[in-house]
Legacy VTK file of the C-alpha trace (Angstrom):
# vtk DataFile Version 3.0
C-alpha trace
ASCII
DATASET POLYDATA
POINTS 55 float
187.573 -8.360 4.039
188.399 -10.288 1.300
190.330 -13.426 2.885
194.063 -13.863 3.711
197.233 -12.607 2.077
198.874 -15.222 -0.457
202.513 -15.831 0.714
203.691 -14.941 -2.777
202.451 -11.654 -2.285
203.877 -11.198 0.715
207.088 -11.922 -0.501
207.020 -9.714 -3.281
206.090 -6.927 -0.990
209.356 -6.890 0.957
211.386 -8.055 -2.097
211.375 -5.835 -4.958
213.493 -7.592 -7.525
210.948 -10.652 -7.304
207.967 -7.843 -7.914
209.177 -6.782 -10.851
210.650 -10.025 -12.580
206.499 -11.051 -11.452
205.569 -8.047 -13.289
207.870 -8.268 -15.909
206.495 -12.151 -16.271
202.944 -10.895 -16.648
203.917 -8.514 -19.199
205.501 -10.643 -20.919
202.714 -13.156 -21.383
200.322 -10.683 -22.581
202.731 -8.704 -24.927
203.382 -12.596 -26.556
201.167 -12.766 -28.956
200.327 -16.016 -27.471
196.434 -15.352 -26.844
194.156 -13.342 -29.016
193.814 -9.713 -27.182
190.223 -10.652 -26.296
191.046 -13.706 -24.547
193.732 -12.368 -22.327
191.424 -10.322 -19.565
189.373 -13.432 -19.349
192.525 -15.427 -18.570
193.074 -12.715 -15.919
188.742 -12.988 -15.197
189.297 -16.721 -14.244
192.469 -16.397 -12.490
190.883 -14.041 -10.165
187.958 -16.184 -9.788
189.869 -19.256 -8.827
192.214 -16.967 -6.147
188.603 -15.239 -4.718
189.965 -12.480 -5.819
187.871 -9.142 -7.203
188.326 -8.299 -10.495
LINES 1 56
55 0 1 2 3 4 5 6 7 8 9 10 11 12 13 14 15 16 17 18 19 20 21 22 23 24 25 26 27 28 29 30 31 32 33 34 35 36 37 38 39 40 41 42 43 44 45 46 47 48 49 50 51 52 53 54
């Protein structure tokens, strides 16, 4: 329905330690301080938009 798998989620699905250092990465990024709170589900918006992926 809404196109084909990405490998790297396929490998995260049969390789737990690699989903949660991805996880872990993601958290990371938005608990930095790094972007303004506001800007940060945009970032995630536009990521989703480039991947055709709902948001």
């Amino acid at each position: 329905m809404f196109g084909d798998v990405l490998n790297t989620t396929k490998i995260m699905a049969h390789c737990p330690p690699i989903l949660r250092a991805a996880k872990l990465l993601g958290a990371s990024i938005e608990q930095s301080g790094q972007l303004p709170k506001g800007l940060v589900p945009l970032v995630s918006l536009r990521v989703a938009s480039i991947n055709g992926c709902p948001f």
